[in-house]
N, C-alpha and C positions, 0 to 999 in steps of 0.2 A: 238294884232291886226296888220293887215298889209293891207297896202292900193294897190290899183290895180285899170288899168284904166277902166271902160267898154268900149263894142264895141265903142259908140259916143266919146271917149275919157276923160269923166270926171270920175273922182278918184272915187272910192270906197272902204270904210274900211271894212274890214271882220275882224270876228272870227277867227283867225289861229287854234284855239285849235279844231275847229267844222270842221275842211274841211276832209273830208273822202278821197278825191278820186281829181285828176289832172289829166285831157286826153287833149291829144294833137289832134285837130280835126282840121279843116281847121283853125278852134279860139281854145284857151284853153278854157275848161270847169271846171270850179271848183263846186266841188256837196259836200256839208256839211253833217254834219251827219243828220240833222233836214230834208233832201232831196230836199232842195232849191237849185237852180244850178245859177252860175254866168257863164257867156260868154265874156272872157275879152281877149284886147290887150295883153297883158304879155306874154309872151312865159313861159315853164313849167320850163323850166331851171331857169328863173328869179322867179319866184312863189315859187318854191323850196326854193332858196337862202333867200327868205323874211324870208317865216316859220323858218330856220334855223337861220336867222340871230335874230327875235322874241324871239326863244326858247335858244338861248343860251344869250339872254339879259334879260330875268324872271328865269335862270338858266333851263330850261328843260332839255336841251341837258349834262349838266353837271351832274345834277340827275339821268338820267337815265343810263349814264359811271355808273357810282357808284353801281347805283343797280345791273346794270350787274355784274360789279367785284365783289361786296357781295354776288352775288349768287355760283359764283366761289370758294370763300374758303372753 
């Protein structure tokens, strides 16, 4: 999960694992896979860093190294 402000400025926690798609539009957009869209303060740069910072705190980012190099040998 990672928090993000909306437009009025109050926090909102998402699904990291569900967000499809980040556009940078006058606001960022964030559009999940379920098709619900957030319009939040955050710039994409920072929305990025969360997900990543998320997925390598649940191990995502470290699994999927791995999977990759496994598929390598």
């Amino acid at each position: 999960m990672i928090t993000v402000r909306r437009l009025n400025g109050k926090p909102i926690t998402i699904n990291a694992l569900l967000i499809e798609t980040i556009e940078d539009t006058p606001d960022t957009v964030i559009t999940l896979t379920t098709g619900k869209k957030f319009m939040v303060l955050d710039d994409v740069s920072d929305v990025i860093r969360l997900v990543q910072n998320f997925l390598s705190a649940i191990g995502g980012v470290r699994g999927t190294i791995m999977s990759s190099e496994l598929e390598g040998s």
